[in-house]
C-alpha positions in Angstrom: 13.6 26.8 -2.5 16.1 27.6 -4.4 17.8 26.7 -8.2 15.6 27.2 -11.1 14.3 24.9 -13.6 17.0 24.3 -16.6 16.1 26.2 -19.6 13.5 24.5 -22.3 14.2 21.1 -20.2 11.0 19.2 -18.4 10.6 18.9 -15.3 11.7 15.7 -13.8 10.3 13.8 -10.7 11.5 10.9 -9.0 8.3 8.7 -7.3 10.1 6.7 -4.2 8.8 3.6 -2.7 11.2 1.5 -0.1 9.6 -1.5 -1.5 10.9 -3.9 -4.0 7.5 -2.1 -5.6 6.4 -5.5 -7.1 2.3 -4.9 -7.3 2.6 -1.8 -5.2 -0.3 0.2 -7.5 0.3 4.0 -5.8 3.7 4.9 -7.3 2.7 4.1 -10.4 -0.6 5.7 -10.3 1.8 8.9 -9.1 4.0 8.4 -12.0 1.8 8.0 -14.5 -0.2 11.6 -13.1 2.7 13.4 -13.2 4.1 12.0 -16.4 0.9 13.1 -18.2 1.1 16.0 -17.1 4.6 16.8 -18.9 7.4 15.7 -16.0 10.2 13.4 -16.7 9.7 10.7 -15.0 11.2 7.6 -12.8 10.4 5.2 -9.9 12.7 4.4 -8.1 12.5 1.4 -5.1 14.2 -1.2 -3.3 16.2 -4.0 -5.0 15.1 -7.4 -4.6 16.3 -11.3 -5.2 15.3 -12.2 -8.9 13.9 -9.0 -9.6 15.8 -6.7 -12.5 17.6 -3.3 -11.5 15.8 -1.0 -14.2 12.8 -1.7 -16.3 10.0 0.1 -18.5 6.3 -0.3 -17.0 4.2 1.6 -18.7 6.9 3.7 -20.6 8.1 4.6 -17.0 11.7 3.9 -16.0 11.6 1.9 -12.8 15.4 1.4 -11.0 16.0 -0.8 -8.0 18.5 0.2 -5.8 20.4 -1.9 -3.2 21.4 -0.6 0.0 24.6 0.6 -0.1 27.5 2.8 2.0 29.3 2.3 5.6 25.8 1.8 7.3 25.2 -1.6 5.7 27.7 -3.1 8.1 25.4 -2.5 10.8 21.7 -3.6 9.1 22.2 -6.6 10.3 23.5 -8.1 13.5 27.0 -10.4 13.1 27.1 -13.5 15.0 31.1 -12.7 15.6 33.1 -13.7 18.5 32.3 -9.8 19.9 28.6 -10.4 19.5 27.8 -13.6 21.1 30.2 -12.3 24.0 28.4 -9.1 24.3 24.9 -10.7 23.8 26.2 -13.4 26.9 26.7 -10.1 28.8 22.9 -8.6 28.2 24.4 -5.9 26.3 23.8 -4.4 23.0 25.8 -5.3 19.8 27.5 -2.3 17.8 24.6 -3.4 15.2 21.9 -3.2 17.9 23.3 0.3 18.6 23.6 1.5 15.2 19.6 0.4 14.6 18.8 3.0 17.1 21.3 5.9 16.5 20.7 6.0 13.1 16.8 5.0 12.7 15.8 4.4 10.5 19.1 2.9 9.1 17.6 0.8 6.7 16.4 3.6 4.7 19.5 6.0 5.1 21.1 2.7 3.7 18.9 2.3 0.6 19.1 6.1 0.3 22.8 5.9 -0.6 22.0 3.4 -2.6 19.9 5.9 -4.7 22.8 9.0 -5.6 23.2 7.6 -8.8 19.9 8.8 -9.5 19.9 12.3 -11.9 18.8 15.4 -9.4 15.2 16.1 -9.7 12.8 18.9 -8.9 10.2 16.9 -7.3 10.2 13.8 -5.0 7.1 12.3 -3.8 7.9 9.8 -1.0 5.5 7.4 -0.3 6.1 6.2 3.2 8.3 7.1 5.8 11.7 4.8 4.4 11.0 6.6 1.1 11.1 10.6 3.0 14.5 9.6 4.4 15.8 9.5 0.8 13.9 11.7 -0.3 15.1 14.5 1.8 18.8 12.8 1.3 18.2 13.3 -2.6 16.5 16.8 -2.3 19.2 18.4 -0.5 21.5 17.3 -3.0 19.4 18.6 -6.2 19.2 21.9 -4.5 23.2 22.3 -4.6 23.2 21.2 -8.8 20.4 24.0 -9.4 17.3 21.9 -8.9 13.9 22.6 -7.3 14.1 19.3 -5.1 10.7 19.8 -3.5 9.8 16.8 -1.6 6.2 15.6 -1.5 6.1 13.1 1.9 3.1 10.8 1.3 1.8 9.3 5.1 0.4 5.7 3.4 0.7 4.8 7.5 0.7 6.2 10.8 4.5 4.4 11.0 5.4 4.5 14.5 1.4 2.7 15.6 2.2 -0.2 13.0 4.1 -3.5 12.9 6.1 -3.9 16.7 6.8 0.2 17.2 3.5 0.0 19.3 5.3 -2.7 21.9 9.0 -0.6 22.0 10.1 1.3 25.2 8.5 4.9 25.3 12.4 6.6 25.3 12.8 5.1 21.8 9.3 5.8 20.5 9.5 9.2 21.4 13.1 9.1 19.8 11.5 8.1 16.6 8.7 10.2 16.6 10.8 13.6 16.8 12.9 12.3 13.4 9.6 11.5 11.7 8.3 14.9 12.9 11.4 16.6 11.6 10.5 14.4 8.1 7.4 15.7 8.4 7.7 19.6 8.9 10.6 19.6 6.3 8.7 18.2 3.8 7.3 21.2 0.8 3.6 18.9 0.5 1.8 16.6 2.9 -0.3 13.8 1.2 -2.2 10.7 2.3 -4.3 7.8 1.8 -7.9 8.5 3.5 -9.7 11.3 5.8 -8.6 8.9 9.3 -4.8 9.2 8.6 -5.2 13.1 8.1 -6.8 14.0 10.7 -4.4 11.6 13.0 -0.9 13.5 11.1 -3.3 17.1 12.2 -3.4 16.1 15.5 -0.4 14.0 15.8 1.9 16.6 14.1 0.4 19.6 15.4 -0.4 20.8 11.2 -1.5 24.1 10.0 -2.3 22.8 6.8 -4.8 19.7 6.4 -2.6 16.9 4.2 -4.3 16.1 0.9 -6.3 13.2 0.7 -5.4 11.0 -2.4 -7.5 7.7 -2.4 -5.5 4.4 -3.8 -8.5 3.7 -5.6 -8.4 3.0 -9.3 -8.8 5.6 -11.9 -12.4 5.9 -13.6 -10.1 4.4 -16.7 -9.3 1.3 -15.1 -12.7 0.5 -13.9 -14.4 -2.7 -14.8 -15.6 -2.6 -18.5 -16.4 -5.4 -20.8 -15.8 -9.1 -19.8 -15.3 -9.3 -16.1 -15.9 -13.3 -15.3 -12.3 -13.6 -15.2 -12.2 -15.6 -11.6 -15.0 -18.0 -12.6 -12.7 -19.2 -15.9 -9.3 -19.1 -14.5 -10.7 -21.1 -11.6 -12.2 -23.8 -14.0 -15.9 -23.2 -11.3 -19.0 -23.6 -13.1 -21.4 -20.7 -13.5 -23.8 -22.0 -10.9 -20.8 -21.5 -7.9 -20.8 -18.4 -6.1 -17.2 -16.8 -5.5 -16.0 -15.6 -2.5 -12.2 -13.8 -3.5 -9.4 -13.1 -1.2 -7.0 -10.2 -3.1 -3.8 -9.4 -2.1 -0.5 -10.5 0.3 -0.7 -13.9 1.4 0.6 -13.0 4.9 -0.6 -14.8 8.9 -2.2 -12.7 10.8 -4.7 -11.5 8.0 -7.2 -13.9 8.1 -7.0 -15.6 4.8 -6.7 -19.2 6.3 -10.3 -18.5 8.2 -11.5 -16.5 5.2 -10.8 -20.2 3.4 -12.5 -22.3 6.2 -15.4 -20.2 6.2 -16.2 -20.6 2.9 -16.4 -24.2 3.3 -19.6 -23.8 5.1 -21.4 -21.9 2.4 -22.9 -23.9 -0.1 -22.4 -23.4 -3.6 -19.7 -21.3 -3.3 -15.7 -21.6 -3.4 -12.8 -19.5 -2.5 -10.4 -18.2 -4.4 -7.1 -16.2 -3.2 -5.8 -14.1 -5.8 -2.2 -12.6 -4.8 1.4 -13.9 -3.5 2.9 -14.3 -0.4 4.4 -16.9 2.2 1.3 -19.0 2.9 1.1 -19.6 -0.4 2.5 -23.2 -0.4 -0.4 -23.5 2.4 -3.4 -22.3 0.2 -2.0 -24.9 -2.7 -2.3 -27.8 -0.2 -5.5 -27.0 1.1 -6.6 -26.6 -3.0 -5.9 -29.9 -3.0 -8.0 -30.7 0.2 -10.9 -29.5 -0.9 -11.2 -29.3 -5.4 -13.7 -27.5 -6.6 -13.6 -24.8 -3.5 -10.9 -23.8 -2.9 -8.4 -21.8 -5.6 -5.2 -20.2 -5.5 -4.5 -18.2 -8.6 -1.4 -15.9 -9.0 -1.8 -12.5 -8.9 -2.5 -10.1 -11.5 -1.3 -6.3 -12.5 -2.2 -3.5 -10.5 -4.4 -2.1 -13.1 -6.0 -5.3 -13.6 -6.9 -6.0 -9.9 -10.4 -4.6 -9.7 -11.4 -6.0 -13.3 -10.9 -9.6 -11.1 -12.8 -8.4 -8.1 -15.7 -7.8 -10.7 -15.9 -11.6 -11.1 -16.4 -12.3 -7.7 -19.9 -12.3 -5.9 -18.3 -11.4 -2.6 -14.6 -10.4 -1.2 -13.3 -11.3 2.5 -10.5 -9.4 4.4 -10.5 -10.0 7.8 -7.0 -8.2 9.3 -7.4 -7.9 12.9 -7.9 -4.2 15.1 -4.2 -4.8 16.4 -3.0 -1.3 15.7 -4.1 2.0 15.3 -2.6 1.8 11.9 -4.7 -1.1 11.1 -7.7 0.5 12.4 -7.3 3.1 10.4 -5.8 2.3 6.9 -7.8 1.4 3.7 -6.6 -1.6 2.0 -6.3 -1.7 -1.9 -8.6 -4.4 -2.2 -11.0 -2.3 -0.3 -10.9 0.0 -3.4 -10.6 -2.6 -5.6 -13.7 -4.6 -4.9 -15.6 -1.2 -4.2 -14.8 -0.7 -8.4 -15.4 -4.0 -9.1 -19.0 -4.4 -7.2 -18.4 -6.8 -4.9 -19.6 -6.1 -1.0 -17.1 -7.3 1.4 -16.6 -9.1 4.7 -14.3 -7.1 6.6 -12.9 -7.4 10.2 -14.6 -5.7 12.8 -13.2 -2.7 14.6 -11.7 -1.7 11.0 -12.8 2.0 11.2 -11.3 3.2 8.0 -13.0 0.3 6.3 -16.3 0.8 8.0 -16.8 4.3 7.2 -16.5 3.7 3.8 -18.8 0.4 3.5 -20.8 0.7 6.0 -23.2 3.5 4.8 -23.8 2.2 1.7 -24.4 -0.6 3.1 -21.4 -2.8 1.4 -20.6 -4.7 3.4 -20.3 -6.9 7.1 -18.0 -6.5 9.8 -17.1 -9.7 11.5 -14.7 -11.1 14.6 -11.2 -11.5 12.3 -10.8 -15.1 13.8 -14.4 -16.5 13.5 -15.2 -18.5 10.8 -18.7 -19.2 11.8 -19.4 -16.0 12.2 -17.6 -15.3 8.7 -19.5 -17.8 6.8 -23.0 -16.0 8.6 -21.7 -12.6 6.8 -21.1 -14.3 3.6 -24.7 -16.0 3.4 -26.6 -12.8 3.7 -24.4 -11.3 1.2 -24.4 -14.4 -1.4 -28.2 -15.5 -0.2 -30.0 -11.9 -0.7 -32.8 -11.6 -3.8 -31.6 -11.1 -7.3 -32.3 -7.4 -7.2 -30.9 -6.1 -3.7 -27.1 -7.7 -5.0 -27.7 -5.8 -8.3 -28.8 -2.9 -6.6 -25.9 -3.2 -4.0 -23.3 -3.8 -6.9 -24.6 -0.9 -8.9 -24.1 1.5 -5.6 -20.4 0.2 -5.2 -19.1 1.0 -8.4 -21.2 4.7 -8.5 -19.1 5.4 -5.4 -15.4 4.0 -6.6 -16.2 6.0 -9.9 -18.1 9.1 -7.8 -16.1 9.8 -4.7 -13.3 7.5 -4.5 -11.4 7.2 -8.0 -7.9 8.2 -8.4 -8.1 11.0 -11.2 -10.9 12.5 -8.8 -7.6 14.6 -6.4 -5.8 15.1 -9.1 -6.3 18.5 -10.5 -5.9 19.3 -6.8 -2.8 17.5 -6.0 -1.2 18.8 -9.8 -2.3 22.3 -8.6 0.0 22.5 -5.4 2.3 21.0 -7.2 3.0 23.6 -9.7 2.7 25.5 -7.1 6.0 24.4 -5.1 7.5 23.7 -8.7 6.7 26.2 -11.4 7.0 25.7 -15.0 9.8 27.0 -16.1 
């Protein structure tokens, strides 16, 4: 890489998300690490309705940048006089070509939407949206005499996620040589758990083993103090056992079965902690069924697993539909890991397994079952006095043990130096 460092100045890194980065906990866990470490700092992500263009969290500068430039033109398909005709014809729109020949446009979109940005010397991407700017941005630092290393963070295996899976192979294997050339370009490979490295080993063909960084919390946000935060923001009595839902209220994730389930345990009552579309949903069903059922807002990222510590139980039951599903660990995985409680999870959940299940955390159920998820919660919420001590006592050793945040960090601010030098 070329361009050094200016003279006496900091180092400055730019932590990219192409999200509207509302609750999203791991660029600001990055940004904070580096930031403590003596870089300038900013976050930047994707702009969104009602939400302000630049703020301070944490003394970070986050900036939220709208898509911008002569892609935007095609992000989304016109119903114009030349479209319908073309659609009546079965063939494809300018837009639908664009979407293709320029995957993945949205990104390249928001990435031009980002050059207002100061050049950096680092950029750590996290996901594939926030490598296309990333490299965009990088390349232009280089030419004004900055490091612009790019750190490409795999959160997911992309391309095995959402409706990729389903596409023709001719455009899958399209998108997987421009990931690949993200990929191999990119100065430091990172990712979320041991699964997803070994897939981007295998998948990419890598010399080097990316660096697992857990999303867990740091050992200084772990639960300390008052934790029956759930019980008293619920108005439930002490005697009521709480089963907690954390996270995007989203179909297809089992939150409405999570809910019916815990109507067949006794004494207990559900509470989903979080935001999302089935929101309105969960709020008419609270009114179904007082005293049981709870929606509560969510809460800040760094307060997440303080909450989780107030529940006797959590319940996440996303289905095995993808590889990327199958594979991934949730934040509220880490986040009721810190805060004690075992979890219900969804069976064929691999990632999620091999970090519960020999500690013996938690039960894996059939997503879609809520008899069988009410049988899981029992044993959980029905076991002596001392084995759910003893069980909460082994959950937070691990999160604080193997799994916290600050755990990789010597490691990741080592090879970090190491593509950026002080100056």
């Amino acid at each position: 890489m070329s361009g050094p460092i200016p003279a006496g100045g900091p180092r400055r890194a730019i932590v990219l998300s192409h999200k509207t980065l509302v609750g999203y906990s791991r660029t600001e866990r990055f940004a904070r690490t580096l930031r403590d470490a003596g870089w300038q700092v900013t976050i930047a992500g994707l702009a969104g309705d009602g939400l302000p263009e630049r703020e301070i969290v944490d003394g970070i500068e986050l900036i939220r940048a709208a898509p911008r430039g002569r892609l935007i033109s095609f992000m989304h398909d016109r119903r114009g006089r030349l479209g319908r005709g073309l659609r009546r014809l079965h063939l494809p729109t300018p837009s639908a070509v664009a979407q293709v020949a320029a995957w993945p446009l949205a990104a390249r979109a928001w990435a031009d939407g980002l050059h207002d940005l100061p050049p950096a010397d680092l950029y750590h991407a996290c996901g594939l949206g926030a490598a296309v700017a990333a490299h965009q941005l990088a390349s232009a630092a280089r030419r004004s005499g900055r490091r612009g290393a790019v750190v490409y963070d795999l959160i997911d295996i992309f391309l095995e996620a959402n409706r990729y899976p389903t596409l023709p192979g001719w455009r899958r294997s399209l998108y997987r040589r421009r990931e690949a050339g993200l990929v191999h370009a990119a100065d430091l490979l990172t990712t979320v758990n041991d699964a997803l490295a070994d897939d981007a080993v295998m998948r990419w063909r890598l010399a080097e083993r990316p660096l697992v960084i857990f999303n867990a919390p740091a050992r200084a946000e772990l639960p300390q103090g008052d934790t029956d935060l759930v019980r008293r923001a619920a108005g439930l009595p002490a005697t009521t056992r709480v089963v907690a839902f954390l996270g995007r209220f989203v179909p297809g994730r089992g939150i409405l079965e999570a809910g019916d389930a815990v109507m067949r345990v006794a004494d207990a009552a559900f509470v989903a902690i979080g935001y999302g579309p089935l929101e309105g949903e969960l709020r008419a069903r609270d009114a179904e069924r007082p005293g049981r059922h709870v929606t509560l807002p969510a809460v800040p990222p760094t307060e997440v697993a303080r909450w989780a510590a107030g529940a006797d139980a959590t319940v996440f039951t996303s289905p095995d539909s993808t590889l990327n599903l199958r594979l991934s660990t949730p934040n509220k995985l880490w986040e009721s890991l810190a805060g004690g409680a075992p979890v219900v999870y969804g069976a064929g959940l691999a990632g999620v397994e091999a970090v519960l299940a020999p500690e013996g955390l938690g039960i894996a159920v059939a997503p879609d079952d809520p008899v069988a998820i009410a049988a899981a919660l029992r044993t959980l919420l029905d076991a002596p006095p001392a084995e759910r001590a003893a069980r909460r006592a082994r959950a937070r050793t691990l999160a604080a043990e193997r799994y916290a945040w600050d755990i990789r960090m010597p490691e990741y601010l080592a090879l970090v130096d190491r593509r950026v030098p002080r100056s």
